[in-house]
C-alpha positions as a printed NumPy array, in Angstrom:
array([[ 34.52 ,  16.485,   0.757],
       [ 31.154,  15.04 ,   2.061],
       [ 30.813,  10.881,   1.268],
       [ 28.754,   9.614,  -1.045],
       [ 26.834,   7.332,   2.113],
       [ 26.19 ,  10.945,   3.606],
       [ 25.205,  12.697,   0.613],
       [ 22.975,   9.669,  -0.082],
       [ 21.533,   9.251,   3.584],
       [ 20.358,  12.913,   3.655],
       [ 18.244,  11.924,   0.716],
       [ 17.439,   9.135,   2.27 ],
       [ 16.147,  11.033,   4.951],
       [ 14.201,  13.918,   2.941],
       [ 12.28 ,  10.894,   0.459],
       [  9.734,  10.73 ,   2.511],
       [  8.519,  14.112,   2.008],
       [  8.641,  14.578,  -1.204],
       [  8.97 ,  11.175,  -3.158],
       [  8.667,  10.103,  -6.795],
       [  8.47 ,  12.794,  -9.461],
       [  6.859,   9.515, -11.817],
       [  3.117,   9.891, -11.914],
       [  2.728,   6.682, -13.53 ],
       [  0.719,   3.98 , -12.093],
       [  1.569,   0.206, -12.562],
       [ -0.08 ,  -3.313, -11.354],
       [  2.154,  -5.51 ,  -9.621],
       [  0.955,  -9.303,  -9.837],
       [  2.145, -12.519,  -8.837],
       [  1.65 , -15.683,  -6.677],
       [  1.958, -16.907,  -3.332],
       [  3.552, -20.56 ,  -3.206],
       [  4.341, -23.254,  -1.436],
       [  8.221, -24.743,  -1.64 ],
       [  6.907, -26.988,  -4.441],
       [  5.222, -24.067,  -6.765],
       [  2.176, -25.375,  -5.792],
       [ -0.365, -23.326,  -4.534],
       [ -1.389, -23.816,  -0.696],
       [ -4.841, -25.842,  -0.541],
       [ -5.245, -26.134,   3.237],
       [ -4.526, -22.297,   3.468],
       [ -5.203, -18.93 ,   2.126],
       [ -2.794, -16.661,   2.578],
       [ -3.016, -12.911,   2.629],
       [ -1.137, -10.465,   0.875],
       [ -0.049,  -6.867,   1.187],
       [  2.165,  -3.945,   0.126],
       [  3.303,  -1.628,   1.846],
       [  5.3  ,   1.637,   1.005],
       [  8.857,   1.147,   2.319],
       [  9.933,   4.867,   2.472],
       [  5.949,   6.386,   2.115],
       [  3.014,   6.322,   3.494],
       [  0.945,   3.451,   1.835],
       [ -0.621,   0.373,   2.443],
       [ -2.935,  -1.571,   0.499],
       [ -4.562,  -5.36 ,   0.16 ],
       [ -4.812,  -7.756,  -2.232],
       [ -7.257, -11.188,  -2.47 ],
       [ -5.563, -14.324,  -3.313],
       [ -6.693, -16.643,  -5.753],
       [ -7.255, -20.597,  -5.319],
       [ -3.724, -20.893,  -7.821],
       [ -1.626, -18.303,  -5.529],
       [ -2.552, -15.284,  -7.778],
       [ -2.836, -11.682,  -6.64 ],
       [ -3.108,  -8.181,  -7.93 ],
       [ -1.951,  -5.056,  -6.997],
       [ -4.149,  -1.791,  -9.071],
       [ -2.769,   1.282,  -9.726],
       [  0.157,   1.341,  -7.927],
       [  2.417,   4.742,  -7.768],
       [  6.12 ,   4.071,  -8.858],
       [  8.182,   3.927,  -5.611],
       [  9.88 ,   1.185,  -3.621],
       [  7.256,  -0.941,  -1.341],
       [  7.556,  -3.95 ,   0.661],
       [  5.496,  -6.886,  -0.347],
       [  4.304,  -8.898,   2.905],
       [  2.289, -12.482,   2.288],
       [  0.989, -14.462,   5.296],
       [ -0.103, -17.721,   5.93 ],
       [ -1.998, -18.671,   8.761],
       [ -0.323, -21.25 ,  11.48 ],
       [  2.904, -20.928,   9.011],
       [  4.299, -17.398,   9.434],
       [  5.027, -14.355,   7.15 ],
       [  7.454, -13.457,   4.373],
       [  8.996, -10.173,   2.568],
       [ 10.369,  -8.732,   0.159],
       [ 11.511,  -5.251,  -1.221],
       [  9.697,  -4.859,  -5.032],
       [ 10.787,  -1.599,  -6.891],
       [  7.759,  -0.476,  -8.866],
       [  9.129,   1.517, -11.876],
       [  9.057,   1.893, -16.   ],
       [ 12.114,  -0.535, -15.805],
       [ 10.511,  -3.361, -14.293],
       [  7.317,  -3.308, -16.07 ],
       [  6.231,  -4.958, -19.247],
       [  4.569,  -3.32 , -21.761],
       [  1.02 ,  -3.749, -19.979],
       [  2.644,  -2.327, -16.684],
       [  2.436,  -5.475, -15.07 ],
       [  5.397,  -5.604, -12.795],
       [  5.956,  -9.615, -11.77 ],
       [  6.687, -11.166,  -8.74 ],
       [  6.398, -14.347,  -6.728],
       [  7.011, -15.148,  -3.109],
       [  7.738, -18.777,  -2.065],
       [  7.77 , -20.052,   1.167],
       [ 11.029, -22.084,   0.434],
       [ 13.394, -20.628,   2.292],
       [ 14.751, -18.511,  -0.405],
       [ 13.459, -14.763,   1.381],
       [ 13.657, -14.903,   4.501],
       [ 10.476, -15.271,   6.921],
       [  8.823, -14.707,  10.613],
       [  7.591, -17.992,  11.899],
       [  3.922, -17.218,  13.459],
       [  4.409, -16.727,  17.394],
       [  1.72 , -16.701,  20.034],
       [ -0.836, -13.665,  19.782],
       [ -0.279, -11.29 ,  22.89 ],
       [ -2.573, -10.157,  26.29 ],
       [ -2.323,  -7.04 ,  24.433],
       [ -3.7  ,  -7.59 ,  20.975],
       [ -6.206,  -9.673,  22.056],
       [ -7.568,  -7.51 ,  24.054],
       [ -7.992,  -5.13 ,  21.548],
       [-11.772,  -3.859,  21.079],
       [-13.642,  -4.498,  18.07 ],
       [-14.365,  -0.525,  17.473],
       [-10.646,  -0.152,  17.515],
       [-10.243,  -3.094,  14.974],
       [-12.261,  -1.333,  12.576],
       [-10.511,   1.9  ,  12.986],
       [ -7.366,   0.095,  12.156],
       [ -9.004,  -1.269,   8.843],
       [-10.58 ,   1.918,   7.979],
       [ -7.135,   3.462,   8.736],
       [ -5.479,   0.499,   5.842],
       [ -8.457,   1.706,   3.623],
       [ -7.558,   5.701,   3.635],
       [ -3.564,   4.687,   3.627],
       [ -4.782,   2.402,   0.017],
       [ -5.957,   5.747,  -1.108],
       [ -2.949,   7.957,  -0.09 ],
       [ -5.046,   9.961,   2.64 ],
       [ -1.861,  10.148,   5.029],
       [ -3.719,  12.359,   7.34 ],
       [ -7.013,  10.317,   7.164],
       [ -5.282,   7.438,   8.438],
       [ -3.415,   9.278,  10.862],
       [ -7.131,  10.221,  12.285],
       [ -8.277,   6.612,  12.431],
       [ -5.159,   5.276,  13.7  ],
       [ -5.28 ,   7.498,  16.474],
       [ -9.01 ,   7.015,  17.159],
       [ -8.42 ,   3.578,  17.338],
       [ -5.464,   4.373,  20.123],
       [ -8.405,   5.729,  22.267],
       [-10.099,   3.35 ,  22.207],
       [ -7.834,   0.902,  22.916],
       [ -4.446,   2.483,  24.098],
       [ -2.919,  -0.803,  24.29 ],
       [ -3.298,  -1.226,  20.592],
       [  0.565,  -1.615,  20.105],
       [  0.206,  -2.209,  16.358],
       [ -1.768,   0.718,  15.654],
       [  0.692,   2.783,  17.582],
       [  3.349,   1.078,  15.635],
       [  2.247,   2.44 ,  12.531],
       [  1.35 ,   6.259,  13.854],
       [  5.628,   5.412,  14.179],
       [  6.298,   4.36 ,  10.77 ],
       [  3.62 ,   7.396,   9.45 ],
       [  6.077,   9.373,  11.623],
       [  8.705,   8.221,  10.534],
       [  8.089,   8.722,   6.521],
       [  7.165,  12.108,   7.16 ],
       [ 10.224,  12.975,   8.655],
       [  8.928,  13.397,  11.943],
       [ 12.025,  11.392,  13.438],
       [ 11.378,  12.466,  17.523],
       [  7.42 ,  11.866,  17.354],
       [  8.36 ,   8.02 ,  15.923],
       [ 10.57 ,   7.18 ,  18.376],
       [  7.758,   8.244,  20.677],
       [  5.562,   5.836,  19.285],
       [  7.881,   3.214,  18.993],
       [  8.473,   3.263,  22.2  ],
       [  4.697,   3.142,  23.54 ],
       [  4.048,   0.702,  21.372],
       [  6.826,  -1.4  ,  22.82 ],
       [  5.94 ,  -0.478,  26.221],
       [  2.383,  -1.967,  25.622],
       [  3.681,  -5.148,  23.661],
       [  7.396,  -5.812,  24.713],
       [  7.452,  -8.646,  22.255],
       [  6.294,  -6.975,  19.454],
       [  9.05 ,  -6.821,  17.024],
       [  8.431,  -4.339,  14.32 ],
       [  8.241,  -1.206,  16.663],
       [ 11.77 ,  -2.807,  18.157],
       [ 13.414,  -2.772,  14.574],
       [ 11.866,   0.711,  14.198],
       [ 13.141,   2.061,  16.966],
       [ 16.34 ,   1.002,  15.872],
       [ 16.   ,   3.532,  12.706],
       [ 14.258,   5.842,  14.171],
       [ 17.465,   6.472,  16.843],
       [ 19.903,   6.341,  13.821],
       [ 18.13 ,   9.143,  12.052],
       [ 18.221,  11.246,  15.742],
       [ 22.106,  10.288,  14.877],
       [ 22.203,   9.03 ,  18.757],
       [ 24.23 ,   6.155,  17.109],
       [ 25.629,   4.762,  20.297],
       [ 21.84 ,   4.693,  22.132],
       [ 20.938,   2.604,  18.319],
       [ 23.418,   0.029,  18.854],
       [ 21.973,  -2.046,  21.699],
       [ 18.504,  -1.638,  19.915],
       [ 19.596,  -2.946,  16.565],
       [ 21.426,  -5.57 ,  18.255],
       [ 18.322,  -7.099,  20.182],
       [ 16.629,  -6.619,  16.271],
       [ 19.275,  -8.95 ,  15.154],
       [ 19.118, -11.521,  17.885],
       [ 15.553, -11.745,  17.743],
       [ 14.994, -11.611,  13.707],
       [ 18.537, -12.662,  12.75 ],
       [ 16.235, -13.291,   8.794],
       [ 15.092, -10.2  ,   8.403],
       [ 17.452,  -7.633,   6.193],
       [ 16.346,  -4.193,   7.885],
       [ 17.886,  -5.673,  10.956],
       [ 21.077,  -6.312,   9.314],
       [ 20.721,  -3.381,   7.13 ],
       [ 20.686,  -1.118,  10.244],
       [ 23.259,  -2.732,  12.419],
       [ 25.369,  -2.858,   9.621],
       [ 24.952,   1.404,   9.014],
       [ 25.088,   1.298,  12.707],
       [ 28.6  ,  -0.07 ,  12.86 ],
       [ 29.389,   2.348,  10.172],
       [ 28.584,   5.637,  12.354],
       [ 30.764,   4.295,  14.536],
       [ 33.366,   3.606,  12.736],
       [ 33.636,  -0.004,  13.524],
       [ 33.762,  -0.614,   9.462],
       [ 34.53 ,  -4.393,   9.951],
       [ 31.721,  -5.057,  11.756],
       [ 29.707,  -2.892,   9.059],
       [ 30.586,  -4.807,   6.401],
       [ 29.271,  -8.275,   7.295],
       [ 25.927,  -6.798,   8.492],
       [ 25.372,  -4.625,   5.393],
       [ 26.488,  -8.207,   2.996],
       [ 23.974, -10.052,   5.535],
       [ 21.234,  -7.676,   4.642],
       [ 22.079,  -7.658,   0.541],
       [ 21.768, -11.43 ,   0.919],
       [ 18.442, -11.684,   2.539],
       [ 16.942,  -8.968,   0.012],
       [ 19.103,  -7.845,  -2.338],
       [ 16.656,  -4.657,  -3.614],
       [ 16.222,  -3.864,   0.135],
       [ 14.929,   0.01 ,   0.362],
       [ 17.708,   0.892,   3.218],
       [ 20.26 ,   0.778,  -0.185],
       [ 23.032,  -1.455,   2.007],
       [ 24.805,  -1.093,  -1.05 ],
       [ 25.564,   2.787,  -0.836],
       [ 27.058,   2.329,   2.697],
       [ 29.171,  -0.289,   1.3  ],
       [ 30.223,   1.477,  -1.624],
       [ 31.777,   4.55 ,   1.03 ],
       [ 33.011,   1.616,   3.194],
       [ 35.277,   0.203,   0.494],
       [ 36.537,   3.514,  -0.734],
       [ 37.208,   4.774,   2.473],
       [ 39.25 ,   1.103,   2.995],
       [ 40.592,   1.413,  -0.664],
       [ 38.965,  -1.266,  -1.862],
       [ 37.912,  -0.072,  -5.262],
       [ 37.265,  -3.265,  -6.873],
       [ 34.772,  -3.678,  -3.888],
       [ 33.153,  -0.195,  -4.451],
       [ 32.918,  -1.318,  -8.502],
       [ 30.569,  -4.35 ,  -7.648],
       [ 28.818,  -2.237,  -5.355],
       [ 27.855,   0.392,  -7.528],
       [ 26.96 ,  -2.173, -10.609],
       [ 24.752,  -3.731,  -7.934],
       [ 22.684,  -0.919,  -6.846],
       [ 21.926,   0.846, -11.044],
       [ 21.175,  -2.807, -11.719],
       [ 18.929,  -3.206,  -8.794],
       [ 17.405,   0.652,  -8.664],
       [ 17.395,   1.824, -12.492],
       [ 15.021,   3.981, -11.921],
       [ 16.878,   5.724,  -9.067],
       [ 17.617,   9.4  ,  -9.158],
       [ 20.855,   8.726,  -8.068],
       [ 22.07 ,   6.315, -10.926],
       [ 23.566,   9.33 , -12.382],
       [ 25.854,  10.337,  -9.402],
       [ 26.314,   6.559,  -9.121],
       [ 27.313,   6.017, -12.751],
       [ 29.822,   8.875, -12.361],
       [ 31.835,   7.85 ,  -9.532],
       [ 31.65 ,   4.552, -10.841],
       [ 33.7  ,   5.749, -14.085],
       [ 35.798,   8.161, -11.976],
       [ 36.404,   4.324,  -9.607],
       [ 37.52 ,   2.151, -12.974],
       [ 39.706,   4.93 , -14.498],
       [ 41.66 ,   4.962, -10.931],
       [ 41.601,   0.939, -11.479],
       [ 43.237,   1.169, -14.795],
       [ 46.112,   3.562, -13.587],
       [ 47.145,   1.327, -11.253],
       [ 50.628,  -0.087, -12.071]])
């Protein structure tokens, strides 16, 4: 009988071509704050959202109190990003759905720069990027503007336009990856991943992706050493975790699994990799039911709106009712 992790990654896998049957739109609002809940003064930071398992990207002002606003925003699961200059960045995995909104479909959220989500401390800017021409810098932004309006293959033009222009534009050939990526189009992102890395070794994000992108070619050993360097050099952030951990779990080093998959639950609990489902295999496999329970109460609280909540919701009945047998 196929796992539930398999069943689950395969869908996973096939998301981004054919996401959320939900037409409805939602704003998602909140504030950017300091550790105090005070707004930052000497400061502004910037704010985005970006679609974790789809192609979207979109930004939002911020206010003088920390506010922001999000318009018409597609049910799905997105990653919100805020920045603040000469501090660093910080995300966070949002699920934009019925069940999170309020009855003005207003869906809530605040990041603090307390130490609370994890964050990426602002390193030195690179040969590479700042050498980046301004005609390519405005293909990038027109790219963000046609991605805000869900023209996938508008911003695939710009994007690549901007390449020309400047082919060491590692950031811009980052995101042709992720595009890549979403679409399914595992081979063509690890391309880009990797000449994106090849023009910026220190970038990070195309590292990370590569890390994915070489799981979903399922060559898990050539992953490994890839999501290992992701850990060492962003040992905050949860994809890292969430991919060593599934990383381990190919391999069948399930020990090893489990305390990167709990790592990456702890940093972002909602994260769009679903560390929970791999853990939920890991402890039945282990017998562990108890373990699986928590699991699967975990993810239907954290993704209501799933289409798997059903499947979830079964084998967690089919889980307690082999609990209560027990002698």
């Amino acid at each position: 009988m196929q796992s539930i992790v398999t069943i689950m990654i395969l869908l996973l896998a096939a998301i981004p071509t054919g996401a959320v049957p939900d037409k409805s739109v939602f704003q998602v609002v909140g504030r950017i704050l300091q550790g105090d809940g005070a707004p930052f003064r000497e400061a502004v930071p910037v704010v985005f959202l970006h679609g974790s398992l789809t192609p979207f990207s979109a930004q939002a002002p911020v206010g003088p109190d920390g506010r922001f606003k999000f318009k018409k925003i597609p049910a799905g699961t997105y990653t919100l990003s805020a920045a603040v200059p000469r501090l660093g960045e910080m995300r966070k995995t949002i699920e934009v759905g019925v069940s999170f909104a309020d009855s003005n479909g207003n869906i809530a959220t605040d990041i603090s720069f307390d130490g609370t989500i994890s964050w990426e401390k602002k390193g030195t800017v690179s040969a590479a990027e700042l050498s980046v021409s301004e005609s390519a810098k405005q293909e990038y932004r027109k790219a963000q503007d046609c991605l805000s309006r869900q023209d996938v293959q508008g911003a695939i033009a710009r994007l690549k336009k901007a390449v020309e222009l400047s082919p060491q534009f590692a950031i811009a050939l980052n995101q042709l990856g992720t595009i890549a990526y979403q679409t399914g189009k595992f081979q063509q992102a690890e391309e880009y991943f990797r000449a994106s890395l090849k023009q910026d070794p220190g970038l990070y994000a195309p590292l990370v992706n590569l890390g994915g992108a070489l799981l979903a070619l399922k060559r898990d050993e050539e992953a490994l050493a890839v999501n290992l360097d992701s850990v060492k050099v962003m040992p905050g952030d949860a994809l890292a975790h969430a991919q060593l951990g599934q990383n381990y779990y190919y391999l069948g080093r399930f020990d090893e699994a489990e305390i990167h998959l709990k790592r990456a639950e702890a940093l972002d609990p909602s994260h769009f990799s679903y560390p929970q489902v791999v853990l939920i295999d890991l402890y039945l496999r282990r017998n562990r039911p108890q373990a699986a329970v928590d699991e699967m109460e975990a993810f239907m609280k954290l993704h209501p709106d799933s289409d798997w909540v059903p499947k979830i919701r079964k084998l967690l009945e089919t889980t307690r009712a082999r609990l209560s047998a027990k002698p």
